[in-house]
N, C-alpha and C positions, 0 to 999 in steps of 0.2 A: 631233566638232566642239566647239570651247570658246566658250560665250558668256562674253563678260567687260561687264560691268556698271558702271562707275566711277560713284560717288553722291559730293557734299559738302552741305553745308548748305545749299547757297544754289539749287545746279540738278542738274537730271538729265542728264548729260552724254549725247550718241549710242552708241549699240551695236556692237561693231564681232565679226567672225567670223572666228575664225582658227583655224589645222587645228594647232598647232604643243604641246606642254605648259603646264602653266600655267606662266604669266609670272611671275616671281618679281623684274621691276626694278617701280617704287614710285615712283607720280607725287608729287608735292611740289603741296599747294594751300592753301588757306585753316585759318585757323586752326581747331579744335573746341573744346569746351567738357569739362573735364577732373570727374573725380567730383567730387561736390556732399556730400552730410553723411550720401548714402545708404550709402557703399562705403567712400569714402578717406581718412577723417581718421586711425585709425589708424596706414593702411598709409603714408599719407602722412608720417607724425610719423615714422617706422621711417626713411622711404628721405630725410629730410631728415637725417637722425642718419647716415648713411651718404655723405652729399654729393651725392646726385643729384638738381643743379641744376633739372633741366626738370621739377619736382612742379610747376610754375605753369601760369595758364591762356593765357601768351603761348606756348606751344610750338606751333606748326601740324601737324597732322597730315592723313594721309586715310586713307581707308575704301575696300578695292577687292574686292568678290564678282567671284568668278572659278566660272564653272559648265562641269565640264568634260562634254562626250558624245562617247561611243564609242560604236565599230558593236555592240557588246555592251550600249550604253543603260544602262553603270555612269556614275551622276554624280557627279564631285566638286567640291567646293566650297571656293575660297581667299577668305579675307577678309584683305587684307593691313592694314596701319597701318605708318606712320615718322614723323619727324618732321625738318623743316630744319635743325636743327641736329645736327651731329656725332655719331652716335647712340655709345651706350655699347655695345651690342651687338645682334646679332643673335639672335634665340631662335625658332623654330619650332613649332608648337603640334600636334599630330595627331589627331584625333579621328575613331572608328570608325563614329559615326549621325551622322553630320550633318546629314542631311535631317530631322531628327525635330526637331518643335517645340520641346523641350526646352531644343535650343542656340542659341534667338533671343535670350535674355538673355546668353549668351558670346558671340553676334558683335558684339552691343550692347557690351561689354565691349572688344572691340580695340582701337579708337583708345584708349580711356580708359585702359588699359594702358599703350601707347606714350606716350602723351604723360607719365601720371605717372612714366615713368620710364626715356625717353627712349631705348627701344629703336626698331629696325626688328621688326618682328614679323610674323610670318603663321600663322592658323589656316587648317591645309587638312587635309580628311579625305574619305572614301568613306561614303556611303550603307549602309545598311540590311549592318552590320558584316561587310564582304566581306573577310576577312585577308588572300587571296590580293594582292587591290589595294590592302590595306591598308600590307602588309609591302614589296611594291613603292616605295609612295610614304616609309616607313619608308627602305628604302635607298638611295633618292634623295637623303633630306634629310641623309643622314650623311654623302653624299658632297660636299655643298653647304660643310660644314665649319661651320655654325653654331658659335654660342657657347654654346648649350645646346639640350635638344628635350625637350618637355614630351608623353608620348605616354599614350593612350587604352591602357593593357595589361592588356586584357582577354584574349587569348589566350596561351595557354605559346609556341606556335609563335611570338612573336615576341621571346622570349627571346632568343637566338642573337643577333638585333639589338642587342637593349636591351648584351648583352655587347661586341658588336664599338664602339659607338659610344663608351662608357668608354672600353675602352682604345684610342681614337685621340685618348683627353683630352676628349670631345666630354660634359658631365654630363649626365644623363638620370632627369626626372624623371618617375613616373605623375601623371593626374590622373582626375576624376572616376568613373573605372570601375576598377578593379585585381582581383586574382587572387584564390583564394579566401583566400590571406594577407596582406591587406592589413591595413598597419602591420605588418609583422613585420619583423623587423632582425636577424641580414641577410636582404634579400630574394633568394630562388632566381635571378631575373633580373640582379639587381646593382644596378637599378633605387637612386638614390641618397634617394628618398623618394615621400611619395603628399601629393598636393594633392587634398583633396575631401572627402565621405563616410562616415562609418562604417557603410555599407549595414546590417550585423546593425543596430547601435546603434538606427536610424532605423525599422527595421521595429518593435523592442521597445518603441518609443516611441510610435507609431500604434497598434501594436494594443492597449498599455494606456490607450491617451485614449479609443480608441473599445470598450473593455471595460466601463466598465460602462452605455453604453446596452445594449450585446449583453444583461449580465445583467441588467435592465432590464426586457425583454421576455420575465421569466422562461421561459425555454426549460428543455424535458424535462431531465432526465439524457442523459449526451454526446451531447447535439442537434447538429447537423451544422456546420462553418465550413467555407467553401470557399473555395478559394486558387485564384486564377486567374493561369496565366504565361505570358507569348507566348513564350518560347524558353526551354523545361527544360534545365538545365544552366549557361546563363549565371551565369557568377561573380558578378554583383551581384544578378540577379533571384534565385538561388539562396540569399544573404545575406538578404535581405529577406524572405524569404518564410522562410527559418525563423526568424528574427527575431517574425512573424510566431506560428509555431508554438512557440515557447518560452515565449510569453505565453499563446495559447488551451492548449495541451496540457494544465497543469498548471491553468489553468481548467474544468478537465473536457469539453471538448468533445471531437467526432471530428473531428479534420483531413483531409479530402481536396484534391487537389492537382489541378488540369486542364490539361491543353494549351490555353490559347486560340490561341495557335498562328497566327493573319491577319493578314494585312496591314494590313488598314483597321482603322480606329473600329467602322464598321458590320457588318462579319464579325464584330469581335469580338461585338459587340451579339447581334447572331444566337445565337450559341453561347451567349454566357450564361443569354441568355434560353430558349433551349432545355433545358439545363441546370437554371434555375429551378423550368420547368414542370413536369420530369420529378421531382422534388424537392423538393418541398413542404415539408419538414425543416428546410431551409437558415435557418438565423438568421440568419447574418452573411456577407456576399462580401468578400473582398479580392482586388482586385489589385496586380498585383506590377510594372506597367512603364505607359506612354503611349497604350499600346495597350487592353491589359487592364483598366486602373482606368476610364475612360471607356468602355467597356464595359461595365463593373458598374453604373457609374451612371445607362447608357440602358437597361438593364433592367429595373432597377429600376422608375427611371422608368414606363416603357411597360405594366409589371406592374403598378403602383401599387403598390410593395409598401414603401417607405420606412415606416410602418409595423409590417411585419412583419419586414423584413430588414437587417441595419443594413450597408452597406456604407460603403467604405473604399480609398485606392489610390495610388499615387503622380505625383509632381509638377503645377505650376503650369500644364498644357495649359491652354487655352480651354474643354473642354468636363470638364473637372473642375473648375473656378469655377465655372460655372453649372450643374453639380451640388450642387455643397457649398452655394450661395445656396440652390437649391430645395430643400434635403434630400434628396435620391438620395444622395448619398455624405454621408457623416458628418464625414469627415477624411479631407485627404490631405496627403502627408509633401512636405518642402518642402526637397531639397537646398540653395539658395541658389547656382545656379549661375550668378550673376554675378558671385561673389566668387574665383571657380577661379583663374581667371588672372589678375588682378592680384597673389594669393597666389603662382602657382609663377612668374611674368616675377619677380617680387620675391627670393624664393630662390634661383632660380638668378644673378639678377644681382647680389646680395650674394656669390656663391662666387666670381663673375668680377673684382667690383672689388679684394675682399680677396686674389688670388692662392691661394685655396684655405682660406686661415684660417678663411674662414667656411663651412663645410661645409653641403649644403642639408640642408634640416628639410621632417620633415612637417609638415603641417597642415591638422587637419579645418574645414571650413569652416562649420562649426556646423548642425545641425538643428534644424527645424520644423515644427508640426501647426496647416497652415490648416485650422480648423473653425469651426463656428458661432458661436464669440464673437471671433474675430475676419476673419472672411472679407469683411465690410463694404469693409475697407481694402485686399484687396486685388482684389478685385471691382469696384471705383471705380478703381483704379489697374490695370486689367490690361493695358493699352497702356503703363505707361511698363517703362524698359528694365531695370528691376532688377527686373520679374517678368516681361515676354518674351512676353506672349499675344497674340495677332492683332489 
């Protein structure tokens, strides 16, 4: 069963129930308000040097979540954006965790997209990274014909995809997550670039901010650092977390590596905290995902061990702010993913206006270490949409 949800600025439209795929036609309504001096000036100044008209804040757009349920209780979620005038193109967005806090700053992102640059757009993706449903709605959108598809390829199994949509002319870009060769040229997929990320980069950069409190609290000779990761193996949590160890390693520590492995915040919390107790050693926690890092930091917590153990983890959740305010977590790493897709709608629709001349480009979307000296700013601001927390 698909609930579809239609919101604008002004009301909360009725709910309506329907058994059929998600709706992919794009109501027309009131105007929205386009990036402000947080995201677009830039990208702005780029796609005016290019000619595309609708960078102003007279374009109307909307904003359509689409939540789909099967008798299998997989959910996926579409967040469309268009705008009334004549769009330049269509482009499609794929994303394998949608449900995960992470991407409340990229749905905040859609309309802002569309409108600076006057495509029809839709982010739609599966839940808790299901490839099988993944690679389904993958071949859905090829056969839709878009004008570009901007996809979450984290797995090799969807390779074959990423091949077939090129050659029907369709460009295809990675964003946010990529393989364990990301930035490489050429990519095994065909993949035409990567919007997001430099996962290693980001982990080497957290665990040397938050290095010398570790040595700080003078710890023994290779006194213990524990890595905590909710799915081993994952190509980006895999990057990060040795990222991670290429800064403690050569620190002299002992690196150990854990399954946190739950679903919830609170499982994880559980095992960490289990983990802790049994381990007395432990100098420094990190974790490696949304899951993981706010579970270091409610153990801490609950331990009272901020203190003794410096922990550390990734992105801007809710309850990684009000760890890093309290000191349970030290630093944690800050993708900036509300700048994803404005960057890949931008690249690929530079490839479309030019007839190719302009080939798409990578582009990382810069990294950052919320910590103590400046978490003020974004602990005050954690409701607005360019950091994405509840």
């Amino acid at each position: 069963m698909e609930e579809e949800i239609h919101t604008d600025r002004s009301d909360l439209r009725s709910k309506k129930l329907r058994t059929n795929l998600p709706d992919t036609s794009i109501a027309r309504v009131t105007r929205r308000e386009v990036l402000g001096v947080g995201g677009g000036l830039v990208i702005g100044a780029a796609a005016a040097a290019l000619g595309l008209s609708a960078f102003s804040p007279g374009v109307p757009t909307t904003a359509t979540t689409t939540v789909t349920q099967t008798a299998m209780q997989t959910a996926t979620q579409t967040v469309v954006a268009a705008t009334t005038a004549a769009p330049q193109a269509t482009i499609v967005a794929l994303a394998a965790y949608l449900d995960v806090d992470f991407y409340i700053p990229i749905k905040a992102s859609v309309a802002d997209a569309a409108s600076m640059f006057n495509v029809n757009f839709k982010l739609t993706g599966v839940p808790g990274g299901d490839y099988h449903a993944f690679a389904d709605i993958f071949s859905a959108t090829i056969a839709q014909k878009p004008d570009g598809i901007i996809i979450e390829e984290a797995d090799p199994s969807l390779f074959p995809l990423t091949k077939q949509s090129i050659s029907q002319g369709i460009p295809v870009v990675s964003w946010i997550v990529d393989d364990a060769n990301t930035l490489s040229d050429p990519h095994p997929s065909g993949r035409l670039a990567y919007i997001g990320t430099d996962q290693h980069s980001l982990g080497l950069q957290l665990a040397n901010d938050v290095l010398p409190a570790i040595q700080a609290l003078s710890p023994p000779a290779k006194a213990e650092a524990a890595i905590f990761i909710q799915r081993p193996g994952a190509p980006d949590l895999e990057q990060r977390a040795q990222g991670y160890k290429d800064v403690l390693g050569p620190a002299g520590f002992t690196i150990t590596e854990h399954l946190a492995g739950p679903e919830t915040v609170a499982q994880s919390e559980s095992l960490v905290e289990s983990y802790l107790i049994s381990h007395p050693g432990v100098v420094a926690a990190f974790g490696c995902d949304g899951i993981s890092s706010p579970g270091v930091g409610e153990a801490i917590n609950k331990l009272n061990l901020k203190s003794k153990v410096v922990g550390a983890g990734f992105d801007l959740i809710p309850e990684n702010l009000t760890a890093v305010q309290q000191g349970n977590l030290l630093a944690v790493a800050n993708q900036q993913p509300y700048i994803t897709l404005p960057q890949a709608v931008f690249t690929l629709l530079a490839t479309k206006l030019s007839n190719g001349l302009i080939a798409p480009w990578s582009s990382l979307t810069g990294a950052s270490v919320v910590d103590q000296k400046n978490v003020a700013n974004f602990y005050q601001n954690a409701s607005s949409k360019y950091v994405g927390a509840k």
